[in-house]
C-alpha positions in Angstrom: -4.4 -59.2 24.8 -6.3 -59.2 21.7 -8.6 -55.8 23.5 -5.5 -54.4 23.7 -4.5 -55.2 19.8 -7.9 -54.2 18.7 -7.8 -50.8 20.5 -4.5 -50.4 19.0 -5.6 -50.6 15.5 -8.6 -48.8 16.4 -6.6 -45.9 17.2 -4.5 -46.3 14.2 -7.5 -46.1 12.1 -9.0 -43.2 13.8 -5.7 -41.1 13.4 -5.3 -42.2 10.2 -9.1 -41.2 8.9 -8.4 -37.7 11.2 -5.1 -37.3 9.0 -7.1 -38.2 5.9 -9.8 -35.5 6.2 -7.3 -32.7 7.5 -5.5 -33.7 4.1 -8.2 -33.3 1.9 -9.3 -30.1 3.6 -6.1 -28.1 2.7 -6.2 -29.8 -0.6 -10.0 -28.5 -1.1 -9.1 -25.0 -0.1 -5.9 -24.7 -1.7 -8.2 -25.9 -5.6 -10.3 -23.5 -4.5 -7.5 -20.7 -4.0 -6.0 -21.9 -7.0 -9.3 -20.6 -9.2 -8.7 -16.5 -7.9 -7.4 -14.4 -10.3 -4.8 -12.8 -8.0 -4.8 -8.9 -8.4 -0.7 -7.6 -8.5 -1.7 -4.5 -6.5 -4.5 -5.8 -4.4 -3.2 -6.1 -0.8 -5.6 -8.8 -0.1 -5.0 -11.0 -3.2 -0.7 -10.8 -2.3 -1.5 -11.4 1.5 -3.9 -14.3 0.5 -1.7 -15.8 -2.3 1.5 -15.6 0.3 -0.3 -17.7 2.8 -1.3 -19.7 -0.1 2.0 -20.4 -1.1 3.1 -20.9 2.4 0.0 -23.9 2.9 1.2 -25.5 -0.7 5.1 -26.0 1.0 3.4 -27.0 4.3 1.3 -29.5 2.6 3.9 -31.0 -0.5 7.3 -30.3 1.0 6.7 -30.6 4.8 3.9 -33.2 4.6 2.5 -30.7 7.6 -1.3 -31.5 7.4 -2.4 -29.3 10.2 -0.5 -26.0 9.4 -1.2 -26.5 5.2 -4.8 -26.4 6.0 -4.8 -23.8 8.5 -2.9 -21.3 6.4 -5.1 -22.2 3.0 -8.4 -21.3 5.3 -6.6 -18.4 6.4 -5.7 -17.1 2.9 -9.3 -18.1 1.9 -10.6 -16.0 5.1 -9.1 -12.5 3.7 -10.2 -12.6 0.4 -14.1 -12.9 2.1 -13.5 -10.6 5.0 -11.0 -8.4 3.6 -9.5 -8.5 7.2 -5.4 -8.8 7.6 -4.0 -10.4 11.3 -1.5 -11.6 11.9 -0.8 -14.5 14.3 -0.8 -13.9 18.3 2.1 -15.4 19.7 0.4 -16.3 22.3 -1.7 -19.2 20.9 1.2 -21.0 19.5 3.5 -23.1 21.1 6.8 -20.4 21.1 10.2 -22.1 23.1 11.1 -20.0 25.9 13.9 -18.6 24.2 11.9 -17.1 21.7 9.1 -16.0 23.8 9.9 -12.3 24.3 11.2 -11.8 20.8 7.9 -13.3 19.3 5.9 -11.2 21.5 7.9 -7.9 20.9 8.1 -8.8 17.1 4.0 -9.2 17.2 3.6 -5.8 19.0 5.8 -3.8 16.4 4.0 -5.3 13.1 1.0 -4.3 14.5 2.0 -1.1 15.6 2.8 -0.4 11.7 -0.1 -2.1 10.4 -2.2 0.3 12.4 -1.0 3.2 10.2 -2.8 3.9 6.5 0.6 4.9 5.2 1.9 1.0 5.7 -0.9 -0.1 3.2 0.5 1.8 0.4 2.7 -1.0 0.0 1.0 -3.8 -0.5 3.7 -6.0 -1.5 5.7 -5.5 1.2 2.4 -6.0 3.9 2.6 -9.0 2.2 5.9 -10.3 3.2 5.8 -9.0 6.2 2.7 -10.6 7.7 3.1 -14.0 5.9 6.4 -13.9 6.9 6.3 -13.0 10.6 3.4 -16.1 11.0 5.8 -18.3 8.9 8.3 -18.0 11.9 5.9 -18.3 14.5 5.1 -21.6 12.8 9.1 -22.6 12.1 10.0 -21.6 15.9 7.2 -23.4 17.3 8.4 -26.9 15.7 11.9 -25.4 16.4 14.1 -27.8 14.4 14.1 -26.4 11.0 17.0 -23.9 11.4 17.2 -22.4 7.7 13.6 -22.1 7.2 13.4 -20.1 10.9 16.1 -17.9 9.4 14.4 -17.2 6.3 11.3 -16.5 7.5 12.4 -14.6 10.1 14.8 -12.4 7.0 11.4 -12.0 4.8 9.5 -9.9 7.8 12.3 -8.5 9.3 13.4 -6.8 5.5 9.7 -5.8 4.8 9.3 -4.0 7.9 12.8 -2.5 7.5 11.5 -1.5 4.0 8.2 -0.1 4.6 9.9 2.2 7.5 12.4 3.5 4.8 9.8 4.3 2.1 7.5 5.9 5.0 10.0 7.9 6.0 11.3 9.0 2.6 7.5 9.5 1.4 6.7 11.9 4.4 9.3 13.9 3.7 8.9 14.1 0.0 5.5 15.3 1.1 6.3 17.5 3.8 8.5 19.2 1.6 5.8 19.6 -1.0 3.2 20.6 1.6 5.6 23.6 2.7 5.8 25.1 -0.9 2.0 24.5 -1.2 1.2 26.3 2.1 3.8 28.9 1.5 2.4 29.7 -1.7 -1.5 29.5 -0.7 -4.1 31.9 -1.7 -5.3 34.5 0.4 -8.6 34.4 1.7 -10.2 36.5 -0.2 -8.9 34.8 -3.3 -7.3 38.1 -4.5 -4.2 37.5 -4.2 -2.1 34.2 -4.5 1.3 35.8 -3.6 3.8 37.6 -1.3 5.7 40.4 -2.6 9.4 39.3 -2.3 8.9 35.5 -3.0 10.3 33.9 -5.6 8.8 30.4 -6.0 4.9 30.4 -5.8 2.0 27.6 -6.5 -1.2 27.0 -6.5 -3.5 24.1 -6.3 -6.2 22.8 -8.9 -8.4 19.9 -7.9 -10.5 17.6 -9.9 -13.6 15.4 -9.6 -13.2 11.3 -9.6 -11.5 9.7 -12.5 -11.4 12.5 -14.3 -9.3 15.4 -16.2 -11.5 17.8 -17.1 -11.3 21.3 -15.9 -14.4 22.4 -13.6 -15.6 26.2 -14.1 -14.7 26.7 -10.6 -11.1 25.3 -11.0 -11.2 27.6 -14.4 -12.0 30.7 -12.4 -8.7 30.1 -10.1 -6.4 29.8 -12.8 -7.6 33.0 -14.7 -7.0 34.8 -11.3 -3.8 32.7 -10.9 -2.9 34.1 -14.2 -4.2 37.3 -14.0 -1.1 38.2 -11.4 1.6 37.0 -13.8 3.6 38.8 -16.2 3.7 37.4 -19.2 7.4 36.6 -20.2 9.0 33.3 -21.5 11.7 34.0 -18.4 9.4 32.4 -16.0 9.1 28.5 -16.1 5.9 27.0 -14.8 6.2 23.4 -13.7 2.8 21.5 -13.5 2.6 18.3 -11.3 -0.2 15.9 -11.6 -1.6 13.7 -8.7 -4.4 11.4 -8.0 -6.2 9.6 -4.9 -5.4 5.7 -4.3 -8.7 4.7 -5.7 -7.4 2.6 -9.0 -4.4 0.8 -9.9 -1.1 2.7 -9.7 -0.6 2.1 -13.6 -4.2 3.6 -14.4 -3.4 6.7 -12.0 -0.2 7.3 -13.3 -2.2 7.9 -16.8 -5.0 9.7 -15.3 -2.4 12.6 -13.6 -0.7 13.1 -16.7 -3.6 14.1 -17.9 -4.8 16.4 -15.3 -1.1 17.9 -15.8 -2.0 18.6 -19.5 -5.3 19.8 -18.9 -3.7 22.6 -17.2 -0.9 23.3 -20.0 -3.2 23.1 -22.7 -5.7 25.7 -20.7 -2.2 27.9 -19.7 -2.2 28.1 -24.2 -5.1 28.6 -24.5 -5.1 31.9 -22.1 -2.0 33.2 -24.1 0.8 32.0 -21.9 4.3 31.7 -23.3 5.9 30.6 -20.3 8.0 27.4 -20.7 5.6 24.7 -19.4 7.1 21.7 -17.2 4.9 18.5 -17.0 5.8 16.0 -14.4 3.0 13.2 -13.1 3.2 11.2 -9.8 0.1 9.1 -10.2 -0.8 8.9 -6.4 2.7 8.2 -4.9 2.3 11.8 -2.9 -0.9 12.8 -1.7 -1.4 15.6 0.5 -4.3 13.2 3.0 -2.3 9.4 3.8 -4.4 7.1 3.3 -4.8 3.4 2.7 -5.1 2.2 -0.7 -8.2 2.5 -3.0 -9.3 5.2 -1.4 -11.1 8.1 -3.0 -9.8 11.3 -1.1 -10.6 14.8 -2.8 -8.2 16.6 -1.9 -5.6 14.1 -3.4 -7.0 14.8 -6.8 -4.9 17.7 -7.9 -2.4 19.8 -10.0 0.4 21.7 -8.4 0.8 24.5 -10.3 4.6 26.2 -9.4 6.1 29.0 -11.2 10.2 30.1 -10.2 11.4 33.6 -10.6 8.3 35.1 -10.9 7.3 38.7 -10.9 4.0 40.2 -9.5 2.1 42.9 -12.1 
């Protein structure tokens, strides 16, 4: 009888002290989390702080020792590896019922996360892998209806989300790449147009972080404006883009003034043509890719003039 008490309160203790520690793990980790300086357009620092949010509620609200610290190590984990996963259904408990639904969930998020494109919006990467691993977590403890609804609302919105500003993105882009490629040079860099057309563009690039005209990019626009006839009847509109490398606010800036560089070189040349401005910071490039990512060909002025007549 008293073995039996003794490895009863044995047991206790060891569960408890087990408990204990687990505790004071996720607490660690989450003081630790709570010393980053979380960027607001750093896919890593909203991914990370999402899990981080997701381990405080786990720990506070849910008194859920095991998940808090497992989520606070994982937002922890991609601010040093700079790696984003989401959870395999597979090693979590799922009910039957939601089996094939995790599984099919899990194989369409990472379809999308496979794609550059899908990181150009960090925010909504965010919600949807913190909120897809969220549900995993609600359906394996399966009792919590709301919270499985809501979580299973966050991911289900992002993705819809990201798919809608994919799609309208590409074809913004498509549509741009089509004037761009019907206006292109020749190759003998004569001639930039088609006799008959009435829209016509070319392309200026620049060098990283900068505005300033190269003698090379110089060159192209005399020619470019060597085939124009100088009247005021002929708007030019001048759109400015940049890479990913940077912060969208900082881009923004930076093709605005590639745009200008171009309008204040069209002046100086003599040109009295009406002169549109319009700066997209790096919201269309001609290359997708992922974000901060210095791409050349991304770092550019669209130059288009409408109604315009060869010499």
């Amino acid at each position: 009888m008293k073995n039996s008490i003794v490895n009863k309160i044995i047991n206790f203790l060891l569960i408890s002290t087990f408990l204990l520690l687990i505790n004071s793990c996720a607490y660690f980790r989450l003081k630790e989390l709570d010393k980053h300086n979380f960027a607001q357009d750093n896919i890593y620092d909203l991914v990370s702080k999402e899990y981080k949010e997701f381990a405080y509620s786990e720990l506070y609200e849910m008194h859920d020792e095991l998940d808090a610290n497992y989520f606070a190590f994982k937002a922890n984990n991609i601010l040093k590896t700079k790696i984003i996963r989401i959870e395999n259904p597979k090693n979590w408990k799922i009910p039957d019922n939601y089996e094939n639904e995790a599984i099919e969930e899990y194989k369409k998020i990472n379809s999308l996360l496979k794609e550059e494109l899908t990181f150009q919006y960090p925010k909504l990467v965010a919600k949807l892998v913190s909120g897809y691993d969220c549900w995993l977590e609600q359906i394996e403890e399966n009792w919590q209806t709301k919270d499985i609804e809501d979580c299973k609302n966050k991911f289900t919105n992002a993705y819809k989300k990201i798919l809608d500003s994919k799609k309208s993105k590409q074809s913004i882009s498509k549509k741009q790449k089509s004037e761009i490629n019907s206006n292109s040079v020749s190759e003998n860099n004569k001639s930039y147009f088609n006799k008959g057309d009435k829209t016509k563009s070319v392309l200026v690039f620049f060098n990283y972080d900068s505005h300033k005209l190269s003698i090379t990019e110089k060159d192209k626009l005399d020619n470019y404006i060597s085939t124009l006839i100088k009247t005021d009847s002929n708007p030019i509109t001048i759109h400015g883009h940049t890479d990913t490398k940077g912060s969208k606010k900082y881009n923004l800036i930076l093709s605005e003034q590639r745009a200008l560089s171009v309008s204040k070189y069209f002046r100086k040349k003599g040109l009295n043509n009406k002169l549109i401005i319009k700066s997209y910071g790096e919201d269309y490039p001609l290359i997708m890719t992922g974000d901060n990512v210095a791409e050349e060909k991304n770092r550019r002025v669209e130059i288009i003039i409408n109604n315009y007549q060869e010499k």
